[in-house]
N, C-alpha and C positions, 0 to 999 in steps of 0.2 A: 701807194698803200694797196696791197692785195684785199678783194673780197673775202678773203678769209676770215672765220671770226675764230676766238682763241682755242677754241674744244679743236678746230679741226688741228692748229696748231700741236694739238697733245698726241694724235692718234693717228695714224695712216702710213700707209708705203704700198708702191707697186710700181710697175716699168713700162708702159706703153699704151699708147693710145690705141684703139684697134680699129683698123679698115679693110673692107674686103677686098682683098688683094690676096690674090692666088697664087701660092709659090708653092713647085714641086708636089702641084697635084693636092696642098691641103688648105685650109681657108687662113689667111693668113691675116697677121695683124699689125699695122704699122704702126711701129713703139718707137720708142728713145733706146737706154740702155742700162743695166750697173754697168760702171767702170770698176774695172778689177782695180783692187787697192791691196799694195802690202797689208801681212795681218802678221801683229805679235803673235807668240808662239803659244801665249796663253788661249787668246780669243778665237785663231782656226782651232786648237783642241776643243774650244767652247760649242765652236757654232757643227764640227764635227760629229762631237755627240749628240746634239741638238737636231742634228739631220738622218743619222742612224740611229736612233730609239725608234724601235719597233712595236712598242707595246700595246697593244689593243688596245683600239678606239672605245673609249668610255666618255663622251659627253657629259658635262656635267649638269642640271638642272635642276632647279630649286625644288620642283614637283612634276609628278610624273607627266600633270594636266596641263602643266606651264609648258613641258619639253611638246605636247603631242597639238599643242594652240600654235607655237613658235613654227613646230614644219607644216603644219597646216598653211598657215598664213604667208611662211616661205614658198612653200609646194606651189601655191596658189600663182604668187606673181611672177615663176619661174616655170609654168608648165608650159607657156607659149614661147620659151627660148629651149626646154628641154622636156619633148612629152612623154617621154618614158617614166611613168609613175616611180617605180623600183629604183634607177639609177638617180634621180631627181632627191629621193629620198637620201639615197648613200653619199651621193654629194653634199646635201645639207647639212646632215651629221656629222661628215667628214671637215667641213668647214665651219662649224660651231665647236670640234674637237680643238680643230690645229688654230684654230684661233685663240680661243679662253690657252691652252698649252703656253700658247707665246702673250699671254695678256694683251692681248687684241679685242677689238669689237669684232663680233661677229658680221653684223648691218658694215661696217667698214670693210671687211675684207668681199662680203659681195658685192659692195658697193665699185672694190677696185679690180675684180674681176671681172665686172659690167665692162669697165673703160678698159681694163687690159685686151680680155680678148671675148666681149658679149658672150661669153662662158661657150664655148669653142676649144675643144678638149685638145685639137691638134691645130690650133694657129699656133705658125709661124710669124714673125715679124721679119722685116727687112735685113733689121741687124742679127737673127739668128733665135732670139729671145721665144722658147716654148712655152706651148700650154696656157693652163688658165689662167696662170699669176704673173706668164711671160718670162721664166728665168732663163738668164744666160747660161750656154754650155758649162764655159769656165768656173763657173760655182761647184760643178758636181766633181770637177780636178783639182781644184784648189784644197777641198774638202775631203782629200783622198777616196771619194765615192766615187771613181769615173764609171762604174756598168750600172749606176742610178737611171732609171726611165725618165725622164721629165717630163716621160705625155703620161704616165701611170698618175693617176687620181689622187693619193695621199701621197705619193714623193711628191708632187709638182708644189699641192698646197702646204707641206713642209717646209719646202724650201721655203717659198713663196713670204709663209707668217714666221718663218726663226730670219731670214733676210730685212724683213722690215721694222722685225724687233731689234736687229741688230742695230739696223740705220736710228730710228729710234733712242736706242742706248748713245749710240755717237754724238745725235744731237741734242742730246739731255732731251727729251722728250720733246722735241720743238718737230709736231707732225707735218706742216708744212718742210720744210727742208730734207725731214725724213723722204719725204713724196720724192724731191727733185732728187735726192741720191734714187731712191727707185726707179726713179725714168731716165735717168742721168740729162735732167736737167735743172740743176740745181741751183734755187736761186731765182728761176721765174715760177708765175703762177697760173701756169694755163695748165699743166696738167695736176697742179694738188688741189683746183678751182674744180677741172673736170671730175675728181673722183668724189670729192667734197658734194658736190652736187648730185652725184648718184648714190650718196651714202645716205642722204637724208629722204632719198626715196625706198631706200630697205629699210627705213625707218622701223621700228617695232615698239607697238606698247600692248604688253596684254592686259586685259581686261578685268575691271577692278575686282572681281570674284577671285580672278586666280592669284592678284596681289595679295588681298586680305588672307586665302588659305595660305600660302605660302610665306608671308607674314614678310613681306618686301615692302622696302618705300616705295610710295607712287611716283613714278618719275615725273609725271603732271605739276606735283608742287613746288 
């Protein structure tokens, strides 16, 4: 029986473990993999458009007080892995975007950014897997994207949240197993243990003033 308990079952995906290991001059991350898998003709058109929509990043937030508490309190426990005020910010946003976009947690997806690649914009992994969400080359060809960046900042976490939405969809919503396609290892629980455990440390609860103005349940109850 996995540690896992059933939420994390519902929610998560990404592809490697990350160690510093220096390959070709960049910090690099020692991951798992996706395994390329045939794709009906329906689902590459799906996940195609899903990876070129370019449309301006608009975050969504219940209130303006709620959005500027949330990157505070992210800014905060990410500026000793990333101190550039400015780009700490754009990453925020940009992964509170590409997240809610693909009905993701946000706290999940930095959670498996942590274990991908300790948010190290150019790890590599062993098996080739880039950037912060660790995606395989093969995605950005299979997806007729091949001159997609996958160290560029909103391509990588594109990919990155429509890939583990997909796996997610595959496994009717069963987030553990989603995880193991992410890392391609599917089926044990060390690596959907490992993200699990850094997700509940991006944990976020804002504070019951900005509940009440914004007229949200308290997730306390």
């Amino acid at each position: 029986m996995t540690t896992l308990a059933c939420p994390l079952r519902r929610l998560l995906g990404t592809s490697a473990i990350l160690s510093l290991v220096t390959l070709a001059g960049m910090q690099g991350a020692q991951a798992g993999q996706q395994q390329y898998e045939p794709l009906s003709a329906s689902v590459q058109a799906s996940l195609q458009g899903a990876v070129s929509d370019r449309a301006p990043r608009q975050p969504i937030f219940a209130s303006h007080a709620l959005r500027d508490h949330w990157l505070s309190e992210m800014s905060r426990q990410l500026a000793k892995r990333i101190p550039d005020a400015r780009y700490r910010h754009d990453l925020l946003l940009s992964v509170h975007y590409e997240a809610t976009r693909a009905g993701l947690d946000p706290q999940l997806v930095l959670g498996l950014i942590q274990v991908e690649s300790n948010f190290r914009k150019y790890a590599v992994s062993s098996a080739g897997a880039r950037g912060y969400m660790q995606i395989m080359p093969f995605w950005s060809k299979l997806l007729a994207q091949s001159e997609d960046n996958l160290f560029h900042l909103r391509t990588n976490l594109r990919y990155g949240c429509t890939i583990l939405r997909h796996y997610l969809d595959i496994e009717k919503g069963d987030l553990f197993r989603a995880l193991g396609r992410y890392n391609g290892s599917l089926g044990k629980s060390d690596y959907p243990n490992k993200v699990h455990a850094a997700w509940r440390r991006w944990a976020y609860q804002p504070p019951p003033e900005l509940i009440t103005a914004a007229n949200l349940p308290d997730a306390r109850r």
